[in-house]
Residue frames relative to the residue before (quaternion, step in Angstrom):
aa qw qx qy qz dx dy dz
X 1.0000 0.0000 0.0000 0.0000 0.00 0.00 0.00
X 0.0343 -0.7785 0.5882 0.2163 3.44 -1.12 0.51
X 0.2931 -0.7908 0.5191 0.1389 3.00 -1.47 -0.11
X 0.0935 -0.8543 0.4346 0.2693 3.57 -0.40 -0.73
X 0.7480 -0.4811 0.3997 0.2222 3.30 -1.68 0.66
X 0.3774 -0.7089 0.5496 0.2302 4.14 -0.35 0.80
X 0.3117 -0.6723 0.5098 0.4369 3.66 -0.66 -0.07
X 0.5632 0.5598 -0.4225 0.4370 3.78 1.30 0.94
X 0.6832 -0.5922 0.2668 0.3335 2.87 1.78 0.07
X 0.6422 0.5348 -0.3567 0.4175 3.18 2.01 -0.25
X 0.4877 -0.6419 0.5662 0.1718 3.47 -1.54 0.25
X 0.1020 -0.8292 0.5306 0.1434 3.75 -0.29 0.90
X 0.5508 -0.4894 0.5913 0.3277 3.66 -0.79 1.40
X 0.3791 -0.5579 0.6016 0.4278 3.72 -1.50 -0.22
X 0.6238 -0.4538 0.4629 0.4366 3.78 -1.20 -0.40
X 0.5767 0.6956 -0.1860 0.3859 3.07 1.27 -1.06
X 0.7884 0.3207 -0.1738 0.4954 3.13 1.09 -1.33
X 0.7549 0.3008 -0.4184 0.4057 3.67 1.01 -0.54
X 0.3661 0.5991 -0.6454 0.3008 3.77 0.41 0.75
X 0.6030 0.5194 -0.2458 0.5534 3.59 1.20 -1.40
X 0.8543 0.1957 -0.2487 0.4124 3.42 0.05 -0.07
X 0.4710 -0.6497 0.4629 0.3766 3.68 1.36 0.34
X 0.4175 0.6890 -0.5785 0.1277 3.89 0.28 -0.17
X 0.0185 -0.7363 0.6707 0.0874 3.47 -1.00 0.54
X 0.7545 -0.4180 0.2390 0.4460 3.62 -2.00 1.18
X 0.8824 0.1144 -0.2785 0.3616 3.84 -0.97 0.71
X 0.0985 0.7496 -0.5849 0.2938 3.32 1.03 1.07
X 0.1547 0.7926 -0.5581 -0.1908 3.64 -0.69 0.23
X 0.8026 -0.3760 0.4615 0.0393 3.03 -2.08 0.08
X 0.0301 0.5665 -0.8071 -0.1635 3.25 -1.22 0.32
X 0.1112 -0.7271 0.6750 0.0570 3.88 -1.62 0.28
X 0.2004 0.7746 -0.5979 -0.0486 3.32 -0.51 1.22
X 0.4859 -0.4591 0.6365 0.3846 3.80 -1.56 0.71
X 0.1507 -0.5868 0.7769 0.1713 3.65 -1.18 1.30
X 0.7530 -0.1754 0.1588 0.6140 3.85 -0.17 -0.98
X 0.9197 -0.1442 0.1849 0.3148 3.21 -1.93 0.10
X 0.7998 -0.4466 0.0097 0.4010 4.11 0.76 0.85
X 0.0218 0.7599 -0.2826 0.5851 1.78 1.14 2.16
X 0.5857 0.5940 -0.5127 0.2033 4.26 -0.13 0.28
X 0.4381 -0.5640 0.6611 0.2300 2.66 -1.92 0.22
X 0.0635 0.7175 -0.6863 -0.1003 3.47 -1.56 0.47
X 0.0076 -0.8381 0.5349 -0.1069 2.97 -1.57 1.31
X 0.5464 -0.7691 0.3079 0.1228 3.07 -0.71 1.51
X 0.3543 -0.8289 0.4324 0.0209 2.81 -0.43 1.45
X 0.6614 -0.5374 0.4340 0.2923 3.83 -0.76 1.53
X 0.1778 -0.6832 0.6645 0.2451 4.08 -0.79 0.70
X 0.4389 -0.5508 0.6667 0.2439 3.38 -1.36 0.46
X 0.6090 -0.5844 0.5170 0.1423 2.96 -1.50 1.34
X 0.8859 -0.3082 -0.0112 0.3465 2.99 -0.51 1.88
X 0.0343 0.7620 -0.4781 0.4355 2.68 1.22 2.34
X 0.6889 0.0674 -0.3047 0.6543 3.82 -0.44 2.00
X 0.3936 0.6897 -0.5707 0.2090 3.45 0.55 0.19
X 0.6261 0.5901 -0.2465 0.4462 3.42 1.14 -1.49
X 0.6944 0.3275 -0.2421 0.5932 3.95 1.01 -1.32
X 0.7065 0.4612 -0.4407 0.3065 4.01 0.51 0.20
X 0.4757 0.6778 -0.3622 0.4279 3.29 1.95 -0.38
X 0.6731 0.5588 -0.2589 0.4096 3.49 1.44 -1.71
X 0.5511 0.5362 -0.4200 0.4821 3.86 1.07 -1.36
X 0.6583 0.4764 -0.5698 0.1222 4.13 0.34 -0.69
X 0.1638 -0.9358 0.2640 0.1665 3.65 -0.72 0.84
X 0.1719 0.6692 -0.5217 0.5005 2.62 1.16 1.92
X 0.2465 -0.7658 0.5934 -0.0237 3.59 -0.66 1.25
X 0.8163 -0.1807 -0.0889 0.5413 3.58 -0.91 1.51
X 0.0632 0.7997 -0.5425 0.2496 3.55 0.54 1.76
X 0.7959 0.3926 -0.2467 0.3892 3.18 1.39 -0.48
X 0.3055 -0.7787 0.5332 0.1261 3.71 -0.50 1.46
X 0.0135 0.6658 -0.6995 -0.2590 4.41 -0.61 -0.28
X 0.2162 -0.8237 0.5174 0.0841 2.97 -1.76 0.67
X 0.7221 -0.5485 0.0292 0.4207 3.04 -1.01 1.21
X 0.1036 0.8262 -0.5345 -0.1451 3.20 -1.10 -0.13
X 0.5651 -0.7024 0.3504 0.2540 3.28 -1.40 0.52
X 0.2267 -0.8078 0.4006 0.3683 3.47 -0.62 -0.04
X 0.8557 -0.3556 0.1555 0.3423 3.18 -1.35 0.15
X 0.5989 0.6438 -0.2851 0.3816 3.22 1.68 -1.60
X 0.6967 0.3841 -0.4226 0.4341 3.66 0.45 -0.86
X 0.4222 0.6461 -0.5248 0.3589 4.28 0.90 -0.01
């Protein structure tokens, strides 16, 4: 497969390849320069419920969250 080089510098994956590998937009990468054009890229493992904290902030509903009552133990 080929691809090509953005004039930002980015590299598009084929389609082909991220279906086969599940990859989805902000997967990242390790990139190393083996020799003169030459690299390897390799997909780096997501951490377990990694952006959770910065997807909770993006919701843009504001004081969405209500707690409900509860009882305590003493009246048990």
């Amino acid at each position: 497969m080929q691809t090509v080089l953005s004039s930002k510098g980015q590299v598009i994956l084929p389609v082909e390849l991220r279906r086969e590998d599940q990859l989805e937009p902000g997967q990242r990468f390790l990139v190393e320069r083996l020799e003169d054009g030459v690299y390897l890229f390799k997909k780096l493992a997501l951490q377990p419920n990694e952006g959770l904290v910065d997807w909770l902030r993006a919701c843009p509903e504001s004081d969405w969250f209500q707690s409900l009552p509860s009882e305590t133990t003493d009246a048990l």
